[in-house]
C-alpha positions in Angstrom: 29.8 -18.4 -84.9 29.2 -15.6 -82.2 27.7 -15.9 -78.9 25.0 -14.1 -79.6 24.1 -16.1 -82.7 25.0 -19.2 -81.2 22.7 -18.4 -78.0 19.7 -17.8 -80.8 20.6 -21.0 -82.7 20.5 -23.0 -79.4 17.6 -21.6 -77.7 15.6 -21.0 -80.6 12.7 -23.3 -79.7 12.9 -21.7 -76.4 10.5 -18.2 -75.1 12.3 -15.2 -74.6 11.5 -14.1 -71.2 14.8 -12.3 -70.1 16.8 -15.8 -69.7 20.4 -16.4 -69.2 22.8 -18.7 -71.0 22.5 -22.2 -69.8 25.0 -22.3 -66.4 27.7 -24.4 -68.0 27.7 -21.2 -70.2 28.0 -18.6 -67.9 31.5 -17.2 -67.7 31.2 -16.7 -63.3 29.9 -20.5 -62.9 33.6 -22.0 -61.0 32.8 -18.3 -58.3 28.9 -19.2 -57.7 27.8 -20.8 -55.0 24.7 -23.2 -54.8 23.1 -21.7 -52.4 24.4 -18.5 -53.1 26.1 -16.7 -49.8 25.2 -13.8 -49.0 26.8 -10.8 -49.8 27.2 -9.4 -46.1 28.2 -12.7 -44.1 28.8 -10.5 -40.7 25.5 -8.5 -40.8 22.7 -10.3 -38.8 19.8 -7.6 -38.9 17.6 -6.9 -41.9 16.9 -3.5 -40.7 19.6 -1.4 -38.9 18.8 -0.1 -34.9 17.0 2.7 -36.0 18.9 5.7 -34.0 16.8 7.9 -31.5 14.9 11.2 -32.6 16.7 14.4 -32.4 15.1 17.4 -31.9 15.3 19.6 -34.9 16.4 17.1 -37.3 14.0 17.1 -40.6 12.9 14.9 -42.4 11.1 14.3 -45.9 7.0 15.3 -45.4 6.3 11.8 -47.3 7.8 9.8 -44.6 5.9 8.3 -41.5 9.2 8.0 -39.5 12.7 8.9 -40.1 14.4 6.5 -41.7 16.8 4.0 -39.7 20.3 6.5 -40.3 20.5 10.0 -40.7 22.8 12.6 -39.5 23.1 14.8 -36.7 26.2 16.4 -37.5 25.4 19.7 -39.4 21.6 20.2 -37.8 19.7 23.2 -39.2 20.4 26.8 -37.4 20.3 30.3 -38.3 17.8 31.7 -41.2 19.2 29.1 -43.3 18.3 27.0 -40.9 14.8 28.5 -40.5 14.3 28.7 -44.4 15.0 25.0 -44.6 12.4 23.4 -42.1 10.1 25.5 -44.1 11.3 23.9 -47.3 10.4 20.6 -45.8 6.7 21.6 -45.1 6.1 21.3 -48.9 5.5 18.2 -51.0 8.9 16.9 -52.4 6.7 16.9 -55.9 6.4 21.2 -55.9 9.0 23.0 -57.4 9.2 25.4 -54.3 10.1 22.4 -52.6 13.8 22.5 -53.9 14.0 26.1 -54.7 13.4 27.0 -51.0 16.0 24.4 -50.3 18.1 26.1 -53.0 17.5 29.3 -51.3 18.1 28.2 -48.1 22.0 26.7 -49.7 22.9 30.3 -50.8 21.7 32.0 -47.3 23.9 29.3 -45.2 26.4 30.9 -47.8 26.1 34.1 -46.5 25.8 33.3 -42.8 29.2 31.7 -43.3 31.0 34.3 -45.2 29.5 36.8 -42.7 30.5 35.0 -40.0 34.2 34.5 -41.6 34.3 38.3 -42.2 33.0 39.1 -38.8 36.3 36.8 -37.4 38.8 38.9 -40.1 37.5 42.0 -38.5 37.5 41.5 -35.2 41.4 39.6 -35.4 42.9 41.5 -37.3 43.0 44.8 -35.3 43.5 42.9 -32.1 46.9 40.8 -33.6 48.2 44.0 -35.1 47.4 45.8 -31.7 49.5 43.0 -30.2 52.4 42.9 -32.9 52.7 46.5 -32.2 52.7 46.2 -28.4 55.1 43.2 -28.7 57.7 45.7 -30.9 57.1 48.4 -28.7 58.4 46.2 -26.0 61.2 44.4 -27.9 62.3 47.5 -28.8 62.3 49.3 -25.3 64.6 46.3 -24.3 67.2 47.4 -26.7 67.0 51.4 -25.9 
């Protein structure tokens, strides 16, 4: 017979409520523990030191406070930057919500590949102006 018929045959008389196998059943019994331990021994807090404000951070307009981690790393700046804090003004629930945010994704894009360009062009010239003055020099060593 199957588990699954056997389990019906044996708790037939019994409601159906979402229960489990009887324990001598259960495949995990020798690894449980009675009490059960918990699955962090080390951690002694139920909620983690909530780190202090930043300014300029943002946060989700449903919450009271900012929740007990959240990063600081990559804060908001430019018109990306601007773009999303206005994102953040609107209801989670709205559509605009996330298409500002998406928005706000393809400008940081742009800032960045600007920015990247802006570094090509300025380098560039000046390391070929300095290869050629380098040469110039090698080469009046050798005249």
């Amino acid at each position: 017979m199957a588990d699954r018929q056997k389990q019906r045959v044996v708790h037939a008389d019994e409601p159906v409520v979402g229960r489990d196998v009887s324990r001598s059943e259960r495949p995990g019994v020798p690894m449980e523990y009675e009490p059960p331990h918990p699955l962090t021994p080390m951690v002694r807090w139920s909620e983690p030191e909530p780190m202090r404000p930043v300014p300029g951070v943002t946060k989700r307009m449903e919450l009271h406070r900012m929740t007990p981690m959240f990063s600081t790393a990559l804060p908001p700046s430019g018109l990306s930057g601007v773009i999303r804090r206005m994102a953040y003004n609107i209801p989670e629930s709205h559509a605009r919500h996330w298409a500002t945010l998406m928005l706000a994704d393809r400008v940081d894009v742009l800032e960045h590949r600007l920015k990247k360009l802006l570094k090509v062009m300025v380098l560039v010239p000046a390391g070929t102006a300095a290869a050629v003055l380098i040469v110039a020099r090698v080469a009046g060593r050798f005249r």
